[in-house]
C-alpha positions, -999 to +999 in steps of 0.1 A: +138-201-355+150-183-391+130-175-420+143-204-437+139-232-412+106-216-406+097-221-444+112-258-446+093-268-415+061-253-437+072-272-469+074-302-451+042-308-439+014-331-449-021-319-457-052-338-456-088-334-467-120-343-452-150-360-473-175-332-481-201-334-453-230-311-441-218-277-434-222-260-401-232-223-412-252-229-448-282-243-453-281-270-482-242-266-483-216-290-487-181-287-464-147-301-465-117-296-448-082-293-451-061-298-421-026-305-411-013-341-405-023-342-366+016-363-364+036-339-371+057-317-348+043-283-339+054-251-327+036-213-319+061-198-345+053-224-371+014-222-360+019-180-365+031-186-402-003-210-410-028-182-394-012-160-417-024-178-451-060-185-428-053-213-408-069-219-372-065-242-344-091-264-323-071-283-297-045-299-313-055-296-349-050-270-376-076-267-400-089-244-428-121-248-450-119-258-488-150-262-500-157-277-541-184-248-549-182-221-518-159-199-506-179-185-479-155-189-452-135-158-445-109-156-427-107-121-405-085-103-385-086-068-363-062-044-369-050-033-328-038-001-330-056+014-357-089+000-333-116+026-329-142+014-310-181+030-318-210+041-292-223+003-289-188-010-279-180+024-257-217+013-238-205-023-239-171-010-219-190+011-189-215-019-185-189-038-169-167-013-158-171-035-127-157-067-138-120-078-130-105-095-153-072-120-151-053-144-172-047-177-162-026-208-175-045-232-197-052-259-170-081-272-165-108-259-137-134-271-130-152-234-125-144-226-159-157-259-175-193-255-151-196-221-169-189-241-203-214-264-198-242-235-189-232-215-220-232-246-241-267-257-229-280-219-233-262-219-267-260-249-286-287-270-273-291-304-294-268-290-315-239-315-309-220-295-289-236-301-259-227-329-257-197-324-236-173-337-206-141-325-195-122-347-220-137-334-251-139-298-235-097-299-230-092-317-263-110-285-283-096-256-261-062-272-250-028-273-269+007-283-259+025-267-282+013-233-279+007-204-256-027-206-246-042-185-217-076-185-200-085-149-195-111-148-165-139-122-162-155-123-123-179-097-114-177-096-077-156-125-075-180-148-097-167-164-126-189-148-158-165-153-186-139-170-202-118-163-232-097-184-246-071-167-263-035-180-282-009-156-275+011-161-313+038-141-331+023-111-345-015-113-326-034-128-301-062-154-315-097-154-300-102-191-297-134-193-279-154-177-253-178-189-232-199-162-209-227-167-181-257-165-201-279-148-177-262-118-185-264-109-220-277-075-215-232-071-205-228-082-238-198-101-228-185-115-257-185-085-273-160-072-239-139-105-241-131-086-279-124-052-264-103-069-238-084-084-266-075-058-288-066-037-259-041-065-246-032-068-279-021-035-282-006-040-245+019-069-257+024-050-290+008-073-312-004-063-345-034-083-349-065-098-329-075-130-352-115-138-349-111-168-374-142-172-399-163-149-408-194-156-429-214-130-445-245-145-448-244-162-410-261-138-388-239-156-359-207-140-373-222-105-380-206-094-349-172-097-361-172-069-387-180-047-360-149-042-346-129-018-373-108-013-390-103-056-400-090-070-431-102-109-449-078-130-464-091-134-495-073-148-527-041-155-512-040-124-493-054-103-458-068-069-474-084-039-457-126-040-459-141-009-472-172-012-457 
């Protein structure tokens, strides 16, 4: 697909906007939406070219925060090859120095969605998401339109993580992992991050895209670990100088 068709495939879709609602990160804050028209024809490429102005995907849906009077929502990005990765991540890469890791297709099994439930439970209890079932677990990880792969961490043999990653144009984006949570002491989210910067690097793509990152949500600290990253931030992805 050229530039141009590219662009006139962008120009010609349809945005909506959610009703403000609660908002999932701050406390007392309002949230809206803006996503693309769920009937319109997608691609990877054209998916690429919205991730690059901050977009992200959840199933079939592309979506990007807007809020009235916060802009909290950061989008964030690793840069793979200029990665360097400090004494916590180096410990975090001999812990499980032991674990095998392989890529799968994006179809559904029912090992991986047993290990989504547990981390869900351990995770997000009453929080909403637990409330789960293989429909609504395929609907938020599964796309047709784009190249999707389960990456599988087994430590002898067992099944301890999961990462869902989109394979896109210039960067693979971390969609969402799900880990064993008996074993946090492996820190194996943190490795499902490694992993993807170094197979980044591996298909020679630019970028490893960790979607939003909000300062002032403990959650997402983790993400500005992993340096050098850039924000998009009015309009365009610059360099952090923290």
């Amino acid at each position: 697909m050229s530039d141009a068709s590219i662009t006139e495939r962008l120009d010609a879709l349809r945005f909506f906007q959610t009703p403000d609602h609660e908002c999932n990160y701050l406390a007392e804050q309002e949230a809206s939406t803006v996503f693309v028209d769920p009937s319109a024809s997608l691609n990877g490429i054209v998916y690429a070219q919205l991730a690059l102005i901050g977009f992200r995907r959840s199933g079939r849906y592309i979506y990007r925060p807007r809020c009235k009077s916060c802009n909290a929502c950061v989008p964030i990005r690793i840069a793979a090859n200029d990665f360097i990765a400090n004494r916590s991540q180096k410990r975090t890469l001999r812990k499980n120095r032991d674990v095998t890791i392989h890529i799968c297709d994006s179809e559904f099994q029912d090992e991986h969605y047993r290990l989504y439930e547990r981390y869900l439970l351990s995770r997000h209890q009453n929080g909403g998401m637990d409330d789960t079932s293989p429909e609504k677990y395929k609907s938020f990880l599964t796309c047709d339109w784009i190249d999707t792969r389960f990456v599988e961490f087994r430590l002898n043999g067992k099944l301890v993580a999961v990462a869902v990653t989109d394979f896109i144009q210039d960067g693979l984006s971390a969609l969402y992992t799900f880990f064993d949570p008996d074993l946090k002491d492996r820190s194996l989210g943190t490795f499902a991050i490694l992993w993807q910067i170094e197979a980044a690097q591996r298909f020679n793509k630019q970028w490893v895209y960790l979607g939003y990152w909000v300062e002032e949500s403990s959650k997402m600290s983790y993400k500005t670990r992993f340096k050098p990253y850039e924000i998009f931030s009015n309009g365009f992805w610059q360099q952090a100088n923290d």
